[in-house]
C-alpha positions as a Markdown table, in Angstrom:
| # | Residue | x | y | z |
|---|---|---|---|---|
| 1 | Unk | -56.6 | 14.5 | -48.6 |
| 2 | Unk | -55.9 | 11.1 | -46.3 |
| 3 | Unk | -54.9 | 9.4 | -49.5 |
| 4 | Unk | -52.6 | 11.9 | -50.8 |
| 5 | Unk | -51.4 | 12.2 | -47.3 |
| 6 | Unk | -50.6 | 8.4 | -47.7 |
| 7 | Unk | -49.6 | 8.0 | -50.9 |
| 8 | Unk | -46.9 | 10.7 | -50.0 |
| 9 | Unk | -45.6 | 8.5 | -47.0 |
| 10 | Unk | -45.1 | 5.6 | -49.5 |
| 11 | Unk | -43.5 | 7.4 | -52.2 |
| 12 | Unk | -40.5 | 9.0 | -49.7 |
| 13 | Unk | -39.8 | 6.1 | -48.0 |
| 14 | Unk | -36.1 | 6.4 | -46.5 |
| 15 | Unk | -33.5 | 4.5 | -46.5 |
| 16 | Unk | -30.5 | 4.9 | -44.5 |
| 17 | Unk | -26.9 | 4.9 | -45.3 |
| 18 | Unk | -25.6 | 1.5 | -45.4 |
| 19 | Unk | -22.5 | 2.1 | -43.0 |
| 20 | Unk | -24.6 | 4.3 | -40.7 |
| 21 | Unk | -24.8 | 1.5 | -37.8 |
| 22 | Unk | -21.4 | 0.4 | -37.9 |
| 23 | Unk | -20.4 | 4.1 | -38.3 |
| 24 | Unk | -22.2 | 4.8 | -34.7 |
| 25 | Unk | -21.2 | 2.6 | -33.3 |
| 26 | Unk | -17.6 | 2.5 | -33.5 |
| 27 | Unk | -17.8 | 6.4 | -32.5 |
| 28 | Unk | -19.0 | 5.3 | -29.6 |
| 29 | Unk | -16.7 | 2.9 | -29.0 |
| 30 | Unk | -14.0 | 5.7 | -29.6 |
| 31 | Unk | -16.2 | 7.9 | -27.0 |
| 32 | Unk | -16.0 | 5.2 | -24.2 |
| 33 | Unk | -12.0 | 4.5 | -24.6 |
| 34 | Unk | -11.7 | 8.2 | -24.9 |
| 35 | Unk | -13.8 | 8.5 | -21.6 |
| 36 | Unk | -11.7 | 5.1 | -19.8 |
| 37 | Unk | -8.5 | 6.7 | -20.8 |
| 38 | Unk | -9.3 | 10.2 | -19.0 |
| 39 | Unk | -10.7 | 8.4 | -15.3 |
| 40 | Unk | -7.5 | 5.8 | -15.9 |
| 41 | Unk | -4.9 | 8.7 | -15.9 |
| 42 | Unk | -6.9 | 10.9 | -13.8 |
| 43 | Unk | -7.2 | 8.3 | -10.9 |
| 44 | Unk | -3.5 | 7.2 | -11.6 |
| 45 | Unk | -2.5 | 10.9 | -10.9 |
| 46 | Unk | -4.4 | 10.7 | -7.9 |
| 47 | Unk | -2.9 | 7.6 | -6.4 |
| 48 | Unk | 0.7 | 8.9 | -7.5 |
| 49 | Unk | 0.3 | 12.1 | -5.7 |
| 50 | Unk | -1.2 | 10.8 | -2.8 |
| 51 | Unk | 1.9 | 7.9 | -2.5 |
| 52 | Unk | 4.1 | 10.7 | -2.7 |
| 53 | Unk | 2.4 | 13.0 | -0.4 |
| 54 | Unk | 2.3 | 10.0 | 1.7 |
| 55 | Unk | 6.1 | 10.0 | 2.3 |
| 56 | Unk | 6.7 | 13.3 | 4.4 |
| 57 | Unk | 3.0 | 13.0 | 6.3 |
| 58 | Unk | 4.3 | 9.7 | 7.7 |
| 59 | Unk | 7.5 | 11.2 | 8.5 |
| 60 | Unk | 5.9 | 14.6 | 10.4 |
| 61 | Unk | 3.7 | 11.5 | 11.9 |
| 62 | Unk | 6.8 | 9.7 | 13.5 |
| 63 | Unk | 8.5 | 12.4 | 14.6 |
| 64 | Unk | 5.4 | 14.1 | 16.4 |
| 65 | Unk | 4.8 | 10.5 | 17.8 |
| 66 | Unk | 8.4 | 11.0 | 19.2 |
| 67 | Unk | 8.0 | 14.5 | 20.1 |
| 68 | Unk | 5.0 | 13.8 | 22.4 |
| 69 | Unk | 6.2 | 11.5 | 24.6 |
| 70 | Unk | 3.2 | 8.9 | 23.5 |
| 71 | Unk | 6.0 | 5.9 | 23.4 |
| 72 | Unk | 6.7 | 7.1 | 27.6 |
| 73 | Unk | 3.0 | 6.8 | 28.3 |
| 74 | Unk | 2.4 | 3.3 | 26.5 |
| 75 | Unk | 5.4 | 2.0 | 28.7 |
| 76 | Unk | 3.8 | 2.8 | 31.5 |
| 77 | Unk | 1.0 | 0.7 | 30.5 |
| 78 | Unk | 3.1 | -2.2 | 31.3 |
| 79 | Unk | 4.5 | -1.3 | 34.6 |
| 80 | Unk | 3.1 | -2.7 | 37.6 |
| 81 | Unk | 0.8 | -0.1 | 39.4 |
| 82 | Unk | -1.2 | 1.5 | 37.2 |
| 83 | Unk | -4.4 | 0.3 | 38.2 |
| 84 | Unk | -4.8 | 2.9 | 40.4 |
| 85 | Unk | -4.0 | 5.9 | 38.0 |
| 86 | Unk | -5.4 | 4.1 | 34.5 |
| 87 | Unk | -8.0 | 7.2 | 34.1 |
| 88 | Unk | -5.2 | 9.7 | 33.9 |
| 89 | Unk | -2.7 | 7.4 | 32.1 |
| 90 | Unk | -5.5 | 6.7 | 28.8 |
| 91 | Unk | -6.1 | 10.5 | 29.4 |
| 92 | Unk | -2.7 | 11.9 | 29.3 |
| 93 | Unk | -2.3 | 8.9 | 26.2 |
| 94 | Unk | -4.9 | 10.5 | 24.3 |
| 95 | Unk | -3.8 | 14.3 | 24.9 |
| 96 | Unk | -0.3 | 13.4 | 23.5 |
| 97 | Unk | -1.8 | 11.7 | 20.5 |
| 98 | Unk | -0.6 | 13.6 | 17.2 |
| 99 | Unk | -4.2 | 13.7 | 15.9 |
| 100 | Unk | -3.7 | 15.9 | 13.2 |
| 101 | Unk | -1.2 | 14.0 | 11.4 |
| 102 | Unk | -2.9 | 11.0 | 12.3 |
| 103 | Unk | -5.6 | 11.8 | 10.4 |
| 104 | Unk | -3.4 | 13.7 | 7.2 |
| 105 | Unk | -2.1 | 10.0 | 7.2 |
| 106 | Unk | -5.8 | 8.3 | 7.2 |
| 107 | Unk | -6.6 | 10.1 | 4.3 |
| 108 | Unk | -3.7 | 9.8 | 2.2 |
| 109 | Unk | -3.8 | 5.9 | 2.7 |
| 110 | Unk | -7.9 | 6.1 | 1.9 |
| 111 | Unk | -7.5 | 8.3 | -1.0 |
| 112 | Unk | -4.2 | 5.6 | -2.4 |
| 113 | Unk | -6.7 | 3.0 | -1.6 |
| 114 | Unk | -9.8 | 4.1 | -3.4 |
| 115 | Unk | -8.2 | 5.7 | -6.5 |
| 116 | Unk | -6.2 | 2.0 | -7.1 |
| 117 | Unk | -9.5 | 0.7 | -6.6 |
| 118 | Unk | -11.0 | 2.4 | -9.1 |
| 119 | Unk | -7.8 | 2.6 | -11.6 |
| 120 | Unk | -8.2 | -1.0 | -11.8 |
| 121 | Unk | -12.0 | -1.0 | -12.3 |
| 122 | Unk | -11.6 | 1.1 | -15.4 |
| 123 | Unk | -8.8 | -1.5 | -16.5 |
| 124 | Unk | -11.1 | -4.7 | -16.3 |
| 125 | Unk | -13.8 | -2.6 | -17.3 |
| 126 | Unk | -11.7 | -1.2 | -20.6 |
| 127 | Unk | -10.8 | -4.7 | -21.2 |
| 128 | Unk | -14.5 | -5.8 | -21.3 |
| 129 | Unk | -15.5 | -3.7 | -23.5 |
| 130 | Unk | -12.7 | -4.5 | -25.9 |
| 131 | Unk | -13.9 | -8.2 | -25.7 |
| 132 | Unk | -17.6 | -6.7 | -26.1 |
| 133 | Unk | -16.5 | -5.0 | -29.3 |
| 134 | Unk | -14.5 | -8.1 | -30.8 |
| 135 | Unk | -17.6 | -9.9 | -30.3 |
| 136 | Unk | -19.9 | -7.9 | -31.4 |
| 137 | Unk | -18.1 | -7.0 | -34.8 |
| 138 | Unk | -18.4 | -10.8 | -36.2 |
């Protein structure tokens, strides 16, 4: 039975298609462009909406800055006797503080930040691999 068995392995021996490497290869080369394209525009979005989201947070953030009376209480800071009352001038400081926009503001900035960060990751990394694949095809 073992030699049947064996002589059965030998006789269906397989040979793949000639192109098959090449052909999996440059599907998943198409896959990873594909995939680079989709986090490209998908972060770009991101970073356009949150520049234009940034324009009316930073204007609600000037005019609740103005609103509170914050730019009074920093003045004060530089007059002479407030020594005596610094307690209640850094507490009244901080209670007119917008913190709400302050921190819409934050975000927007760190979400601009982090989504160019990453838009031009995928472009040097996009461009890598285009190197990788003009290498690898000679």
């Amino acid at each position: 039975m073992n030699e049947k068995l064996q002589s059965a392995f030998q006789n269906a021996k397989y040979e793949p298609n000639v192109n098959l490497a090449d052909n999996i290869w440059h599907k998943i080369i198409i896959r990873n462009k594909r995939i680079a394209f989709i986090k490209t525009s998908a972060f770009s979005t991101l970073g356009a909406l949150s520049l234009f989201g940034l324009i009316p947070v930073s204007q609600a953030l000037f005019t609740e800055f103005t609103k509170s009376g914050f730019y009074e209480y920093f003045s004060l800071m530089f007059s002479g006797n407030v020594s005596s009352y610094w307690k209640d001038l850094a507490y009244s400081m901080a209670e007119s503080l917008p913190i709400t926009n302050i921190i819409y503001t934050f975000v927007l900035v760190f979400i601009l930040f982090l989504s160019i960060k990453y838009v031009v990751k995928q472009i040097i990394k996009n461009k890598m691999s285009i190197v990788g694949q003009s290498l690898l095809s000679f």
